[in-house]
C-alpha positions as CSV (number, residue, x, y, z in Angstrom):
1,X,134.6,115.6,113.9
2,X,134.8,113.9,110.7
3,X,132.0,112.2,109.2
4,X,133.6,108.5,109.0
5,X,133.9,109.6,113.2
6,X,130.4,109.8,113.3
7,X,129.7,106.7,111.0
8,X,127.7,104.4,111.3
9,X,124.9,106.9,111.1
10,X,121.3,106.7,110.4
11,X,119.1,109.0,108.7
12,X,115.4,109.1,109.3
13,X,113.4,111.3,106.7
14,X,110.1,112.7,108.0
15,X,107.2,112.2,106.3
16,X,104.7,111.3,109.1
17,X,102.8,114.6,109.1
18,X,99.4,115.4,107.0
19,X,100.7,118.5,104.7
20,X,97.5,119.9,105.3
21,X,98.5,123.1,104.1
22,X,99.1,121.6,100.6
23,X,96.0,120.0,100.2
24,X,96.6,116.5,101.8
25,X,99.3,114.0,100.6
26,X,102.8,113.3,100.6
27,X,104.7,117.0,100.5
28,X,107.9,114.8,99.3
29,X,106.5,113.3,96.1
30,X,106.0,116.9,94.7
31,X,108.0,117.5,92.0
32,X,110.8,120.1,92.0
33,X,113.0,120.8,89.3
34,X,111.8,117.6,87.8
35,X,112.2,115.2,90.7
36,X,110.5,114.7,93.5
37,X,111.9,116.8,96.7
38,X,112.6,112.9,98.5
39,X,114.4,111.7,95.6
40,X,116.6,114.9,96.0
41,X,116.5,114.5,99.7
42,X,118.2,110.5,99.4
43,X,120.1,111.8,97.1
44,X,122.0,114.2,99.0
45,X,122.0,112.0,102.3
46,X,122.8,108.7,100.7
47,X,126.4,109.5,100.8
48,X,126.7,111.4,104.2
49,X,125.7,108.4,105.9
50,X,125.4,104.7,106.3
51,X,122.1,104.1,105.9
52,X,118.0,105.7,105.3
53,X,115.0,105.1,106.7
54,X,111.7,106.8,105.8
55,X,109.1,107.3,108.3
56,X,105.5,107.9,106.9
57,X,101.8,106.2,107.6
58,X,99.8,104.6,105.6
59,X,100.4,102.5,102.2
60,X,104.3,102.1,102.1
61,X,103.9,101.1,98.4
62,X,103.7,104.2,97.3
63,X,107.7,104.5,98.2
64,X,108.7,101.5,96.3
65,X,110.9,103.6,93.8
66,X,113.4,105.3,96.5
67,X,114.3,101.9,97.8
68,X,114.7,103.1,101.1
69,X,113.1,100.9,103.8
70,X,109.4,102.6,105.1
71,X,108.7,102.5,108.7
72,X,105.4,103.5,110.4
73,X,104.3,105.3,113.5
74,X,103.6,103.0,116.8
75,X,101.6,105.6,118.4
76,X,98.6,106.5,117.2
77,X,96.9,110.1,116.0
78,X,99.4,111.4,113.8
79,X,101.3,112.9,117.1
80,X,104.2,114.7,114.5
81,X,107.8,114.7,114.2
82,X,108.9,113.4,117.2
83,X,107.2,110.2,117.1
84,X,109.1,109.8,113.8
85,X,112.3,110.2,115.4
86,X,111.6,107.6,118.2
87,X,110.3,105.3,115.5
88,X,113.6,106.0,113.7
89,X,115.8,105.8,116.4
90,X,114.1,102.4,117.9
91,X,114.6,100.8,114.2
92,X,118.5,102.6,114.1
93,X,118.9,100.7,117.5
94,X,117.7,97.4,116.2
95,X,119.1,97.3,112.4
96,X,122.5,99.0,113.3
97,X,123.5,98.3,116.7
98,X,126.5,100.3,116.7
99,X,125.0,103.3,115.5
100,X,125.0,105.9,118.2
101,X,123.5,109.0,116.3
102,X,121.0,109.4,113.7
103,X,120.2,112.2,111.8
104,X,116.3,113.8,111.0
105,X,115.7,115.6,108.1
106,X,112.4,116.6,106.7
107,X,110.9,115.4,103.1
108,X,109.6,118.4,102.1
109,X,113.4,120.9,101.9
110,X,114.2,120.0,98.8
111,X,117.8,122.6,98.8
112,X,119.3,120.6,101.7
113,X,123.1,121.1,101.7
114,X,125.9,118.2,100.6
115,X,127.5,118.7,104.2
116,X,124.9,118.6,106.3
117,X,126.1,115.7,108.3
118,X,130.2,117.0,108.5
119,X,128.9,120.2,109.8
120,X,126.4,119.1,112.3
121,X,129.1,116.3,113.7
122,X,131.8,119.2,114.2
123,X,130.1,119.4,117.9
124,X,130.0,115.9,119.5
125,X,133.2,115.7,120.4
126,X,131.9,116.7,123.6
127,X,130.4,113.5,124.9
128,X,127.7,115.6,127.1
129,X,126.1,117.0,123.8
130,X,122.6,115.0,123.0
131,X,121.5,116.8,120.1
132,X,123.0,119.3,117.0
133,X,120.5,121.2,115.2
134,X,120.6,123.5,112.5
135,X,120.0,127.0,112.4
136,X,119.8,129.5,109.6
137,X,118.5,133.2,108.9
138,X,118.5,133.5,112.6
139,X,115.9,131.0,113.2
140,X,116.7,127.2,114.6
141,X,115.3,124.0,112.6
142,X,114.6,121.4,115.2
143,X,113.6,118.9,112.5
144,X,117.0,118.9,111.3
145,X,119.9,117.3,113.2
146,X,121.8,114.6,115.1
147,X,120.5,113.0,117.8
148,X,122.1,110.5,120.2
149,X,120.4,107.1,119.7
150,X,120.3,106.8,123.2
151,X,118.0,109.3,124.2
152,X,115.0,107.0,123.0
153,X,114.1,105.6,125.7
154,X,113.6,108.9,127.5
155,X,111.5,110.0,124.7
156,X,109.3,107.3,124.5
157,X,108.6,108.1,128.3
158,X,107.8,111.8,127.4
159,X,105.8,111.1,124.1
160,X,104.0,108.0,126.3
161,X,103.4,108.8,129.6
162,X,103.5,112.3,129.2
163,X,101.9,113.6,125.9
164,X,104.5,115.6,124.8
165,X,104.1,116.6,121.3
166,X,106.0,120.2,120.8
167,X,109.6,119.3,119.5
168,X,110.6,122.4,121.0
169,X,109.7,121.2,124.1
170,X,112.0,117.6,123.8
171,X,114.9,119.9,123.0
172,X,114.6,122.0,125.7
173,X,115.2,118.6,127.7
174,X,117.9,117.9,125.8
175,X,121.9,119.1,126.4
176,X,121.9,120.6,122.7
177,X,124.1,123.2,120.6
178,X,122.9,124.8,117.1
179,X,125.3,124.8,113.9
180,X,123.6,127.6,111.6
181,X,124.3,127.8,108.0
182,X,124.5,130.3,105.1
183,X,121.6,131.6,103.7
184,X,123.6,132.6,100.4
185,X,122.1,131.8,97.4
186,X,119.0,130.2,99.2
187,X,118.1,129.5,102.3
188,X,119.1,125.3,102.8
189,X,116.1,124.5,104.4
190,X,113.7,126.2,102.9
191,X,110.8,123.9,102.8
192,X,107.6,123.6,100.9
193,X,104.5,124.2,103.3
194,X,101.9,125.6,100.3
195,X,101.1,125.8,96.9
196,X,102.9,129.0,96.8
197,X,106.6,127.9,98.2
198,X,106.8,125.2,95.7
199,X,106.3,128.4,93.2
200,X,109.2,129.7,94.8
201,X,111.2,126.7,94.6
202,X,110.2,126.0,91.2
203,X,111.8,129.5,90.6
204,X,115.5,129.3,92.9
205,X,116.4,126.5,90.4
206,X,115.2,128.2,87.1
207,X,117.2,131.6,88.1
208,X,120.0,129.2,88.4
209,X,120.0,130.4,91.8
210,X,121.2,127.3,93.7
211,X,124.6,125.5,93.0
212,X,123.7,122.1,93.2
213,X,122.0,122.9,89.8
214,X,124.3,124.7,87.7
């Protein structure tokens, strides 16, 4: 399926969590290569899709620059990534009516690849598919893919009434398929958890190891 197929999508960057591992603070405002990994992230997702959306707590000021509109959590504690994707997917259904799949992609993989959307859309052609996510080096990355708008509803319900909190859980509940990617010259969502990755990263784009930045 071609991307203008899939349009108008939504993407919803996560940024809910407490990068606890990192000392506290927002994991996408580190710098990487000299820009922050979220201005790399809307840069390479600005022009797979229609529209962004950031979800992360507190002060929303803080995002001013990106000019990407800042939604918040409706469920309190800090319950993780899947609370961002219902908050994304309720403000998807309200702003864009039409849109029928949005995307999730976390702020803190700053190597994410220019056809991430084309090659996660390739599958929903079958109309029973609910979610694509990626997969690389053999592992699958639940934070990244396309979800069907419509399956809000049913998630509010689980993360609600139920508790649910594991994403891996909600996919298991889900009619889904995995797209995996090349791990050649770097690993495309290779994220930064702690001190020491962002090292690493710091390092992939000094070897000139990554194409986007020859």
């Amino acid at each position: 399926m071609q991307i203008n197929e899939l349009r108008p999508g939504i993407g919803i960057l996560l940024a809910g969590g407490l990068a606890r591992r990192m000392g506290g603070g927002d994991k996408g405002l580190l710098q990487v290569g000299g820009r922050s990994i979220l201005e790399r992230t809307v840069e390479c997702l600005a022009s797979q899709l229609d529209g962004l959306v950031l979800n992360a707590n507190g002060d929303p000021s803080r995002f001013d620059a990106l000019g990407v509109p800042v939604v918040s959590d409706d469920i309190d504690g800090f319950p993780g990534p899947l609370a961002g994707l219902l908050t994304g997917m309720e403000w998807a259904a309200e702003h864009y009516p039409a849109c029928r799949w949005v995307l999730t992609a976390p702020t803190d993989c700053p190597f994410l690849p220019p056809d991430l959307v084309a090659r996660l859309a390739e599958p929903i052609s079958d109309e029973t598919i609910e979610a694509v996510l990626a997969g690389s080096a053999g592992r699958v990355h639940p934070v990244v893919g396309l979800w069907r708008v419509d399956l809000r509803r049913r998630l509010r319900a689980a993360l609600v009434e139920e508790g649910l909190r594991k994403v891996g859980d909600w996919t298991a509940r889900c009619k889904s398929i995995i797209v995996n990617f090349e791990t050649t010259p770097c690993d495309p969502f290779f994220n930064v958890n702690t001190p020491a990755d962002l090292v690493l990263a710091e390092r992939l784009i000094a070897a000139g190891r990554l194409a986007s930045e020859q």
